[in-house]
C-alpha positions as CSV (number, residue, x, y, z in Angstrom):
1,X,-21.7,14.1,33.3
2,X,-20.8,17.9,34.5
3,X,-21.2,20.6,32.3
4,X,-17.3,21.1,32.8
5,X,-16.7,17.6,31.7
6,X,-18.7,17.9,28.6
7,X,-16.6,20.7,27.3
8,X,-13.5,19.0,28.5
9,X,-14.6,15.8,26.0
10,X,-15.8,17.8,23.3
11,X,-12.4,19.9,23.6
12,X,-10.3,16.4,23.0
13,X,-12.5,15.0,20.2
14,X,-12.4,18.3,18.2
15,X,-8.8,18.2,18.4
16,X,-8.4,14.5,17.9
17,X,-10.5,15.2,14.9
18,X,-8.7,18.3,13.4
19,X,-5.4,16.0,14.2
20,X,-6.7,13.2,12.0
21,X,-7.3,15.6,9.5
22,X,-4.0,17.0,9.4
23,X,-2.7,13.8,9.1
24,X,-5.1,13.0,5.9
25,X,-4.2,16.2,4.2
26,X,0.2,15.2,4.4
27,X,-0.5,12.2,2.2
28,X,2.5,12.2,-0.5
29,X,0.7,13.0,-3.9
30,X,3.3,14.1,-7.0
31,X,3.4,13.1,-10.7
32,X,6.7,11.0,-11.7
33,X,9.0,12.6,-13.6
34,X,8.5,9.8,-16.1
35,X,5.3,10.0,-15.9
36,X,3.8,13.3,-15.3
37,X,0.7,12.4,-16.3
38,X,-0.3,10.2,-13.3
39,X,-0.6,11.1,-9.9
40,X,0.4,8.9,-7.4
41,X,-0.9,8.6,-3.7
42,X,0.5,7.6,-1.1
43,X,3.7,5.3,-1.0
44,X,3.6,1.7,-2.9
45,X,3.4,-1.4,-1.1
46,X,4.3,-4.9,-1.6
47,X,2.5,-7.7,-2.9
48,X,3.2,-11.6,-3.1
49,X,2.1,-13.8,-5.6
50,X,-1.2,-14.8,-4.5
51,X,-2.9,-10.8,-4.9
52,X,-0.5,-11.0,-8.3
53,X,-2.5,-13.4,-9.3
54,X,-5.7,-11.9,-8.1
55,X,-4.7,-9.2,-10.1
56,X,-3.9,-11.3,-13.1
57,X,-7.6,-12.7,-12.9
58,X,-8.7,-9.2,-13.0
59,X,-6.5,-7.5,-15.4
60,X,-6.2,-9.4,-18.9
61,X,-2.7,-8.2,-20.0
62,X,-1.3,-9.1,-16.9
63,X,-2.2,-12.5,-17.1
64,X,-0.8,-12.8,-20.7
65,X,2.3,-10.9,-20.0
66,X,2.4,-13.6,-16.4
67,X,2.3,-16.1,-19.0
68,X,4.7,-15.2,-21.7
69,X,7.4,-13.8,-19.5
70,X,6.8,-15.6,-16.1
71,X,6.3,-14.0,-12.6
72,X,8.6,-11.1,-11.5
73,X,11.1,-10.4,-8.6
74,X,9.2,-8.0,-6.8
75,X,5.5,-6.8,-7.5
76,X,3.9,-3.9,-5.7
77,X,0.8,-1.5,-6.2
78,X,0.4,1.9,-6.4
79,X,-2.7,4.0,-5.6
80,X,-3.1,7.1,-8.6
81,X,-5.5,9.9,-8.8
82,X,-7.5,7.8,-11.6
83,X,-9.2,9.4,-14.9
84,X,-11.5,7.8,-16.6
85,X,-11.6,4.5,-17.8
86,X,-8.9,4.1,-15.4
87,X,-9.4,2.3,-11.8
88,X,-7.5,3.5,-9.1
89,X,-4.4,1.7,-8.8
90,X,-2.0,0.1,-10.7
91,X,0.3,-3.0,-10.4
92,X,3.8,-2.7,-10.6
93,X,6.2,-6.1,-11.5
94,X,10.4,-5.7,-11.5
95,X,12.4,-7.7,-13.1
96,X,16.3,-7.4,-11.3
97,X,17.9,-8.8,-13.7
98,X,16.8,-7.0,-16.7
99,X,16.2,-3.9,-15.2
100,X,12.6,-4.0,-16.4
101,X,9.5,-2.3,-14.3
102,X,6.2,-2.8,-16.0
103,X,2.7,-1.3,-15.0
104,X,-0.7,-2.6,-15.5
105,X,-3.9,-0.9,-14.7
106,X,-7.4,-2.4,-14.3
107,X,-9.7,-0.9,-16.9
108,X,-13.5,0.2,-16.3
109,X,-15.2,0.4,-20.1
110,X,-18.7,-2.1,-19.2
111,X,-20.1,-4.4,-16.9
112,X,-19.7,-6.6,-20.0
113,X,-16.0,-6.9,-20.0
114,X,-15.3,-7.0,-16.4
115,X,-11.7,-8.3,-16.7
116,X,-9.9,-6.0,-18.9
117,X,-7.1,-4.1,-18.2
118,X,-3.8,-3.0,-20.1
119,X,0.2,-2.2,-20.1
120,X,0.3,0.9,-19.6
121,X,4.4,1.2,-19.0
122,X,7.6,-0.7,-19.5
123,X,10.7,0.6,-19.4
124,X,14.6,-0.5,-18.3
125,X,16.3,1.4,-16.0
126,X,13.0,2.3,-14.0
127,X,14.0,1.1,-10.4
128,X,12.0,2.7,-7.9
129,X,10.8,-0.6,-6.4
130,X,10.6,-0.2,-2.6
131,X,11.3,-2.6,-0.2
């Protein structure tokens, strides 16, 4: 290869590479209203019931709330900007008809108690499912 054509190539991958960052760097991150105390990144996206009930293996109030109040409408997770013993995600279940979103979140304490997590929101009138 030319010297020309090595500056030509090294031209395109340093702008394909600041172009890729740009793109990184316009991800939405903003604390709900209802919530200000989370951040949340990116958008939520839909899951169906089997990675529900991955999630309900991993996450030990989900699979007693799954239990007691059956499976939900619509379930979706959303990335957060996690603080400890938080992981970084939660998982999201609607239910329509009652106007009910609740949130779970996978817990970290010990390799001991791999499974736990906990509610960590419920409340009517939420909406906000997308989809």
């Amino acid at each position: 290869m030319t010297r020309t054509g090595v500056c030509v190539l090294t031209t395109a991958l340093l702008l394909l590479a600041s172009g890729a960052g740009a793109a990184t760097g316009e991800v939405r991150r903003e604390r709900p209203a209802r919530r200000p105390y989370i951040v949340e990144i990116g958008q939520p996206y839909a899951i169906g019931v089997e990675r529900l009930q991955y999630e309900a293996d991993h996450i030990s109030a989900l699979k007693v709330y799954l239990e007691e109040y059956g499976y939900p409408d619509y379930a979706e997770i959303q990335e957060i900007l996690p603080e400890w013993p938080w992981e970084q995600y939660e998982v999201r279940l609607y239910y329509m008809p009652a106007n009910l979103e609740v949130d779970f979140g996978p817990v970290f304490v010990s390799d001991a108690t791999p499974n736990f997590g906990m509610l960590k929101l419920s409340c009517r009138g939420a909406g906000g499912a997308s989809g």
